[in-house]
C-alpha positions in Angstrom: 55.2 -27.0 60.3 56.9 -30.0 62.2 58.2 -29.9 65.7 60.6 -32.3 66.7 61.7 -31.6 69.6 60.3 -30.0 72.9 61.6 -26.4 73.2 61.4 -26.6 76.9 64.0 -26.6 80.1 63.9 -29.2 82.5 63.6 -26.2 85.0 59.9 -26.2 84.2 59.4 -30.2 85.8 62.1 -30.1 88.7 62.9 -33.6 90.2 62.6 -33.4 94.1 64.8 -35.6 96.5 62.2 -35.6 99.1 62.2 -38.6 101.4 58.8 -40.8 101.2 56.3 -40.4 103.9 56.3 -42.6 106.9 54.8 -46.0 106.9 51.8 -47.7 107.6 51.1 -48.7 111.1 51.0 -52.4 112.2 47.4 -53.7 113.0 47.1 -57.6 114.1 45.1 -59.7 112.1 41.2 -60.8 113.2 41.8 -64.1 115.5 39.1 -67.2 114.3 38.0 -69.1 116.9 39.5 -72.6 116.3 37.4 -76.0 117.0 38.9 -78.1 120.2 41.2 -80.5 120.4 39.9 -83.9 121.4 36.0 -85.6 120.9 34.3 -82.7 123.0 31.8 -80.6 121.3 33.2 -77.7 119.4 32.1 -74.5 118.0 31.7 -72.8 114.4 34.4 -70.6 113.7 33.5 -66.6 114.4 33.1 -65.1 110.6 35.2 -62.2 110.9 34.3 -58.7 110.9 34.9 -56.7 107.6 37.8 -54.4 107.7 37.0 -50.7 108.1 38.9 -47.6 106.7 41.4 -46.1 109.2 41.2 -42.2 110.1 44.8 -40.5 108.9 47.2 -40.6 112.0 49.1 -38.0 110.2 47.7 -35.4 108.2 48.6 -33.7 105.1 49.3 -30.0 105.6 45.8 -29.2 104.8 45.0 -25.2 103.7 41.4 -23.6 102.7 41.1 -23.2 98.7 37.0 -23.2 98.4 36.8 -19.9 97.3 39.9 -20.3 95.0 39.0 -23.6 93.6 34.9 -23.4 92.9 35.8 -19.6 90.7 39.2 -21.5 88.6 36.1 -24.1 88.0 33.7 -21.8 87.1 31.1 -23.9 89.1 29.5 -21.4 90.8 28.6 -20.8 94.9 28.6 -24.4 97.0 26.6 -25.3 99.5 26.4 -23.4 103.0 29.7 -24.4 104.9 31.4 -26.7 101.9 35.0 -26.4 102.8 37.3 -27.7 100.2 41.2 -27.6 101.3 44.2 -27.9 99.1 47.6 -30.2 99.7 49.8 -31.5 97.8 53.0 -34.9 99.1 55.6 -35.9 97.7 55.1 -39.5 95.7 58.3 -41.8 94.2 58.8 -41.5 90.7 59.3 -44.9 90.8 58.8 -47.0 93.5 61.3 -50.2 92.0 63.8 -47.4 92.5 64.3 -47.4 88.7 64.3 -43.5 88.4 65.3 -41.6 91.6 63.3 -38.8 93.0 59.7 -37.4 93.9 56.7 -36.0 91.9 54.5 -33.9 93.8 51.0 -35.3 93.6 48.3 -32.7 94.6 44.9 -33.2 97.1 41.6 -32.0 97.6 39.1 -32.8 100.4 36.1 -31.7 101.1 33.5 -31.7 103.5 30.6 -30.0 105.2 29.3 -29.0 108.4 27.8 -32.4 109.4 30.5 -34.4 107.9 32.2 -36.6 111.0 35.5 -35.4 112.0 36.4 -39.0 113.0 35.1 -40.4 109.7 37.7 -42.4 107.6 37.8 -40.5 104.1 37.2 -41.8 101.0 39.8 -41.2 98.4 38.6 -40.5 94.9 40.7 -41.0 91.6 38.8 -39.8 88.6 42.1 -40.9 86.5 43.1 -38.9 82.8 39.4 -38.4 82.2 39.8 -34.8 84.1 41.6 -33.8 87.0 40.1 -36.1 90.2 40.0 -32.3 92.2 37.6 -30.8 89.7 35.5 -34.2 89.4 35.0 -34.0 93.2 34.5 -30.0 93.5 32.0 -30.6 90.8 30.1 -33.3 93.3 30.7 -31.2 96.4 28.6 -28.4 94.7 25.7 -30.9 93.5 22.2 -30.8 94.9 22.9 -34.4 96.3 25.0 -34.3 99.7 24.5 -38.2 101.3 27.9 -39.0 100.4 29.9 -35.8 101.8 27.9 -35.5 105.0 28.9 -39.3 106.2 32.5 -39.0 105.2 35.2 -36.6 104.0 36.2 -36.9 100.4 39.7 -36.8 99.4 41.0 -36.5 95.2 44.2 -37.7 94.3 45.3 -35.8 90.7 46.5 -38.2 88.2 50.5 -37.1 87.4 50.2 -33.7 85.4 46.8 -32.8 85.8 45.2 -30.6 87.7 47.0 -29.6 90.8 49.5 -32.3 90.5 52.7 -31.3 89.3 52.3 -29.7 85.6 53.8 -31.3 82.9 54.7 -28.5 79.5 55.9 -30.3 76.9 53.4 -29.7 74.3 54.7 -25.9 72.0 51.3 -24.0 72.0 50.9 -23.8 68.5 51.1 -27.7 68.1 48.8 -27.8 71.0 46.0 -25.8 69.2 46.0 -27.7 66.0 45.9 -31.0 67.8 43.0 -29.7 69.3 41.5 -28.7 66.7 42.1 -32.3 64.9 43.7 -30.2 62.2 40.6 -28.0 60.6 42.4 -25.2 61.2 46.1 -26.1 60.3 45.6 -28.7 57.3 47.1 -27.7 53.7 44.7 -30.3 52.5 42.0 -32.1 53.3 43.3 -35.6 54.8 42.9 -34.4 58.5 43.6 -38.3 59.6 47.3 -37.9 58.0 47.4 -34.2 59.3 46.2 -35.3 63.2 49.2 -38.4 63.0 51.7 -36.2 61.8 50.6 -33.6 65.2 50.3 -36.6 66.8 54.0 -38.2 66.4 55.3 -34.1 67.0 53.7 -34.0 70.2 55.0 -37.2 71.4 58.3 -36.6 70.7 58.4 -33.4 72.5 56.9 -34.9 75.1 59.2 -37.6 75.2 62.3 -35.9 74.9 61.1 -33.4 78.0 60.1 -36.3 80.2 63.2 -38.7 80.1 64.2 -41.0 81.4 60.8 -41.4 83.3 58.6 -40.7 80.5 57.4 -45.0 81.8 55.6 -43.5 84.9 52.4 -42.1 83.9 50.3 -44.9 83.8 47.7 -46.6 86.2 50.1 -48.8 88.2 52.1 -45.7 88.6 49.2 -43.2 89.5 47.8 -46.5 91.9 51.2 -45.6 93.4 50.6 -42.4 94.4 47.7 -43.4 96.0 49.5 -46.5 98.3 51.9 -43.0 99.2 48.9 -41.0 100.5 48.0 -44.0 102.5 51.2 -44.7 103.7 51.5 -40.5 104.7 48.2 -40.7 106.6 49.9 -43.5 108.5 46.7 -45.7 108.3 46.1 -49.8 107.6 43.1 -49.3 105.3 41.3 -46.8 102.8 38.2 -47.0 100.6 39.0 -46.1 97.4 36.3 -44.9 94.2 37.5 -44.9 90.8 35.2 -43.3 88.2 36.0 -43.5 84.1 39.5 -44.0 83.6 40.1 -43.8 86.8 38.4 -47.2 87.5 41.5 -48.4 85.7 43.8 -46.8 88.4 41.5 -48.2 91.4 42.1 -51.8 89.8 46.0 -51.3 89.8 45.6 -50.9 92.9 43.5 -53.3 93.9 46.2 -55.4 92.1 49.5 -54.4 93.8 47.6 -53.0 97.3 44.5 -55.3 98.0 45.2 -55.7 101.2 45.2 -52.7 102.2 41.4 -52.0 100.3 38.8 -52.0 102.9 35.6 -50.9 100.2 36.4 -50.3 96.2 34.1 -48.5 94.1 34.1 -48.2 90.5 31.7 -45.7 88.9 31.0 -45.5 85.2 34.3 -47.8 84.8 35.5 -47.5 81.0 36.3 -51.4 79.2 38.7 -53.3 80.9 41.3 -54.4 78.1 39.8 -52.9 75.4 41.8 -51.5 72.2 41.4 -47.4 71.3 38.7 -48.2 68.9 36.0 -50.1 71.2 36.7 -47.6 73.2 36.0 -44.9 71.7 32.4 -46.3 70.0 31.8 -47.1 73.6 31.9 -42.7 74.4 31.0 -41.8 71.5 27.4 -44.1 71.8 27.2 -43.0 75.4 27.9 -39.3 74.0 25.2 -39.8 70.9 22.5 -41.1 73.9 23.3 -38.2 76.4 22.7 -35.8 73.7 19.0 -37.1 73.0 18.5 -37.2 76.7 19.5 -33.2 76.3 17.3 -32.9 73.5 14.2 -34.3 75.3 14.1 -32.4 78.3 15.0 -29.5 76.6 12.2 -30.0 73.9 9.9 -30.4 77.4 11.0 -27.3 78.7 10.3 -24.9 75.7 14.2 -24.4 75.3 15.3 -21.8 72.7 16.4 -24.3 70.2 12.6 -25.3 69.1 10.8 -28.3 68.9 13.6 -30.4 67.5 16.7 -29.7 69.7 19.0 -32.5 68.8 18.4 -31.3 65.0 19.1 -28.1 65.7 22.4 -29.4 67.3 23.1 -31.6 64.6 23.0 -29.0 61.7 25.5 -26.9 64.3 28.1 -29.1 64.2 27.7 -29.4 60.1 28.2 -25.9 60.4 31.4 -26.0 62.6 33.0 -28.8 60.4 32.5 -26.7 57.1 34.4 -24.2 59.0 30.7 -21.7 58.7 31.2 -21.0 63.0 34.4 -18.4 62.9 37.3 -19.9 64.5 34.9 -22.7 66.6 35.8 -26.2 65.0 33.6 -29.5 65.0 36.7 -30.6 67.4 35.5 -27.2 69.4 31.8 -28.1 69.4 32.7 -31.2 70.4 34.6 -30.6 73.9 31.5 -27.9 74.9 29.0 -30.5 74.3 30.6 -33.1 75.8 32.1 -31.2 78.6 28.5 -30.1 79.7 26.9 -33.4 79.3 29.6 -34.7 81.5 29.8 -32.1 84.0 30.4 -33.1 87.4 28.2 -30.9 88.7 24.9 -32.3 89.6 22.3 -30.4 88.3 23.0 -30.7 84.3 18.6 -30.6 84.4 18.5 -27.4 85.8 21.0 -25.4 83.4 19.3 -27.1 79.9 18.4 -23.8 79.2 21.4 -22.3 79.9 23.1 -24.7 77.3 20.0 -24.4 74.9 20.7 -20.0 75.2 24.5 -20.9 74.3 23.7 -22.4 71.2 21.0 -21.0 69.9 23.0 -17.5 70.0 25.7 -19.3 68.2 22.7 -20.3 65.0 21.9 -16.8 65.4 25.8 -15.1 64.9 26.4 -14.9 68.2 29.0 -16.6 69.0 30.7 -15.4 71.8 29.2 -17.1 74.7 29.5 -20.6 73.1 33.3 -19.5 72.8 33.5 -18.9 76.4 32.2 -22.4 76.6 34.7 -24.2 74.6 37.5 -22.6 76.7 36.2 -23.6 79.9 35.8 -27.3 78.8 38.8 -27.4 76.9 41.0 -26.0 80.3 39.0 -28.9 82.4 40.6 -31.6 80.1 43.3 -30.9 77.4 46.3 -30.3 79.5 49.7 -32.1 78.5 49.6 -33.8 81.4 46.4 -35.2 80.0 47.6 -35.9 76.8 51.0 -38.1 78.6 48.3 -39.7 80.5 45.4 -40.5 77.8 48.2 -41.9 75.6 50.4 -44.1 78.0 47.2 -45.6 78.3 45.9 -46.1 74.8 46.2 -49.6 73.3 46.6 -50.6 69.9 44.6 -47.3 68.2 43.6 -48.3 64.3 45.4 -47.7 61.3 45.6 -44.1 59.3 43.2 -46.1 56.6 41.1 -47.7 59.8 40.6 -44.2 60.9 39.6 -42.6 57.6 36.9 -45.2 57.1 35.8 -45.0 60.9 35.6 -41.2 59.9 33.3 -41.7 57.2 30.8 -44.8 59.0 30.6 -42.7 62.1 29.4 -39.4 60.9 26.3 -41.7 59.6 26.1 -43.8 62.3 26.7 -41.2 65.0 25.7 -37.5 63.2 26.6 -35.3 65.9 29.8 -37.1 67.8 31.2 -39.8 65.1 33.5 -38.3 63.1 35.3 -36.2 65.8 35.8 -38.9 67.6 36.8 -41.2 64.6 39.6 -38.1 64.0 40.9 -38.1 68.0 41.5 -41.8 67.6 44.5 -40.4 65.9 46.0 -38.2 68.7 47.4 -40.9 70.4 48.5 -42.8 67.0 52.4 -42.3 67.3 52.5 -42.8 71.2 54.5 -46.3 71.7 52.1 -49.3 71.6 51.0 -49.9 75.9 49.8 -53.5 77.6 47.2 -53.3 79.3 48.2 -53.3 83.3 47.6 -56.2 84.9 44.0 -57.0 86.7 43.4 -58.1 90.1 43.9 -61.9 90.3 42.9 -62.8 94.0 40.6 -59.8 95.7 38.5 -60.9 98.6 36.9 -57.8 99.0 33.2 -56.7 97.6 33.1 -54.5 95.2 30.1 -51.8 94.0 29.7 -50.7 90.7 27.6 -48.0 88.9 27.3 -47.7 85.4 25.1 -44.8 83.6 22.5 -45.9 80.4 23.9 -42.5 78.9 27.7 -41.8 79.6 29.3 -39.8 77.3 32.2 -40.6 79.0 33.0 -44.5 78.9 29.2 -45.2 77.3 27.8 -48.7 78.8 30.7 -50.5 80.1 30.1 -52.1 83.0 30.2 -55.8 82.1 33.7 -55.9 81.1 34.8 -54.9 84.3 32.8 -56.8 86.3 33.7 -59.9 84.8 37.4 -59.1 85.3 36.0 -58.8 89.2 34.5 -62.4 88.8 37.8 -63.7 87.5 39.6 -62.0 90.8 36.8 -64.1 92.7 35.7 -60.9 94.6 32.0 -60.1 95.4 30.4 -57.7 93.5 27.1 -55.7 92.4 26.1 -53.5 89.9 23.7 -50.8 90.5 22.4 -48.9 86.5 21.3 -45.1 86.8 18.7 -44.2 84.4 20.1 -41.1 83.8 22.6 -39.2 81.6 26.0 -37.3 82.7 29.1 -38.9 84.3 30.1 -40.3 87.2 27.2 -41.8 88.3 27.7 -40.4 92.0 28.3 -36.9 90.9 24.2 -37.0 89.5 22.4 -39.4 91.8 21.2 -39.3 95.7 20.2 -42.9 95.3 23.7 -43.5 94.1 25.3 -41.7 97.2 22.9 -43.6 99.1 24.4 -46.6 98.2 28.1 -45.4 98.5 27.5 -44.1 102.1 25.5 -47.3 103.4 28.5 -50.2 101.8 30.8 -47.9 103.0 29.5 -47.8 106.6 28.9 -52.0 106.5 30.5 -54.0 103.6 26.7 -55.0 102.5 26.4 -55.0 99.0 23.3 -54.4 97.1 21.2 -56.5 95.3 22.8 -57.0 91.8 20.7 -55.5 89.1 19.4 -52.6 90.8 18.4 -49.7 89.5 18.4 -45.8 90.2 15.9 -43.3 89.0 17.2 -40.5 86.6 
């Protein structure tokens, strides 16, 4: 069955005519001491202080959501007195006045006890890769707390994900198979043709619902949400982290707002510029790596799946993409594994065995507690806001042909991640061809970065990004965690450590550095 148009009412994504927030405030620039005039002796001009992050002058209307958020999430009980509170403002559709209206854009901060009251926040966009709420929830309940206790932490949801103002556009039944990459909806067996045929369903329904500002979910746009939050809080500057795709939405920022950047951090960044395919080798390496780092620790530990873990894995997901698990897919498998190697919640090490117990019931028949799994990790990121977002920002995915050969080299290459993500390079096949947004071109600001060894995320992509940096002429450093999960900051104190002291003075680093696992 073909849908071909969205059976929705505009009802569900109401335009509001909210006014924008109020301005920034007016702060005078830092005065250089000039030389004399005349043949007197003169003095070295004063290098300036580095700009600092304002503290909002006017708040959002903050309410308490802890309890609320950490259960929706799944993650379990936070520290003692973590307090995460809940807002949503009203953004411009689009700010060249192209499309009138608001979106509402939705908040989370959090904080604990010995976090500052008078300390600037940082703002954290974790882009389409999952809502930036449950990336920093998922922090906020880690074992590592530098970063919370110096500063409050705010998340800005991406358009349609997360708390930000849903997006329905998808029918559910079109939803599932997509999902699924077609196992469970094909006639036949050419899933590539079956996944571009869901593929150009779903973004004409989407399409349709979303005119005429179907335009404004991508970076630029999302990086304008941010400048509205800034402009809200009635401050100068911010600091601002980007992790995954979300680096791409601190960048457009950085871009059209630089000057109102005090720090920029960009954790696990995916490639700057590159097409679908790199891409997605890129994860699906950093997915294949993250999995052995599983498989080690878990081997170490005496884990229920043996002494080869990652085979045991490996002959699960054969089993899921003969259709041998019941209604759990390969595509299935693939979200649960990935969604716990990726967790935002710091302490991946401690709940191997928890995984390990999940599917090694699953070899055994039981397969209910691995099916509670895949619905938690498929809520966390398969959204049709997500899918709007993911696609607007695709570039130039490969050929129907490209794809089936993809499918066949990277179930060799990769045995456990390669052909599912060979298949999802198809999802976002009939979504109109995108340019990459523009990159910074003048940012006098220094910049930290973090990339992970094992991201099964955005794999190992640092270097693109922080050549892009070198082009903009700003000042940067790279610092490599040796572990495996994504963000970086999410995982690692040492990481915090570094956050919290650049925030606090501008001092960057030494490049090359390195962070234990």
């Amino acid at each position: 069955m073909r849908w071909t148009r969205a059976a929705v009412t505009a009802a569900t994504l109401s335009i509001m005519l909210a006014g924008c927030g109020a301005g920034p405030s007016d702060r005078p620039a830092v005065a250089v001491e000039r030389p004399g005039a005349g043949g007197g002796q003169t003095e070295a001009p004063t290098t300036p202080e580095p700009a600092t992050a304002d503290v909002p002058q006017t708040e959002l209307a903050w309410a308490d959501c802890t309890a609320t958020t950490l259960e929706s999430l799944e993650l379990g009980p936070g520290p003692a007195g973590l307090v995460l509170e809940c807002a949503d403002f009203a953004t411009p559709i689009d700010t060249a006045g192209t499309v009138l209206g608001t979106f509402r854009a939705g908040a989370l901060r959090a904080r604990l006890p010995q976090t500052p009251p008078d300390a600037a926040p940082l703002v954290l966009t974790s882009g389409a890769d999952r809502s930036s709420a449950s990336t920093l929830a998922g922090l906020a309940v880690g074992p590592d707390s530098a970063l919370l206790a110096a500063q409050p932490v705010v998340a800005v949801d991406r358009r349609g994900i997360g708390a930000s103002q849903p997006i329905d556009c998808i029918p559910a039944q079109l939803r599932s198979v997509l999902h699924d990459l077609g196992q469970t909806g094909v006639g036949g067996d050419d899933q590539v043709e079956a996944v571009a045929g869901y593929s150009q369903d779903a973004t004409i329904a989407c399409r349709d619902f979303l005119q005429p500002y179907e335009g404004t979910f991508d970076a630029p746009h999302a990086a304008d949400d941010i400048e509205q939050l800034r402009k809200q809080w009635q401050v100068d500057k911010i600091n601002l982290i980007g992790t995954g795709n979300g680096a791409k939405v601190a960048l457009s920022y950085a871009r059209r707002y630089g000057d109102h950047l005090a720090r920029l951090v960009l954790d696990s960044p995916e490639p700057v510029g590159a097409d679908a395919t790199t891409m997605a080798e890129a994860a699906v390496t950093g997915a294949e790596a993250a999995l052995t780092a599983f498989a080690q620790r878990c081997r170490a530990a005496g884990c229920a799946l043996g002494d080869d873990p990652r085979a045991a894995v490996t002959a699960l997901m054969g089993e899921a993409a003969a259709g041998e698990l019941g209604t759990i897919t390969a595509a299935d498998l693939s979200t649960a594994l990935i969604g716990f190697l990726s967790s935002p919640r710091g302490d991946q090490a401690s709940r191997v065995n928890t995984l390990a117990d999940i599917l090694a019931a699953a070899e055994r028949g039981d397969r209910g507690p691995l099916a509670a799994l895949v619905t938690r990790e498929t809520a966390a990121i398969d959204s049709d806001g997500e899918f709007v977002n993911r696609c607007t920002d695709s570039r130039l995915p490969p050929t129907q042909d490209k794809a089936r050969e993809l499918a066949e080299t990277w179930a060799g290459k990769y045995p456990v991640f390669g052909r599912v993500a060979a298949l999802e390079l198809m999802v976002c096949s009939a979504w109109p061809v995108s340019t990459a947004p523009p990159l910074p071109t003048d940012l006098d600001l220094p910049v930290l970065v973090f990339a992970g060894v094992a991201d099964p995320v955005v794999g190992g992509a640092g270097g693109s990004v922080t050549g892009a940096l070198g082009t903009a002429g700003a000042r940067h450093a790279t610092m490599t965690w040796q572990g495996w999960g994504h963000p970086v900051v999410a995982h690692s104190g040492c990481a915090q450590q570094a956050v919290t002291d650049y925030l606090a003075d501008a001092e960057l680093p030494a490049d090359g550095g390195a962070c234990p696992a």
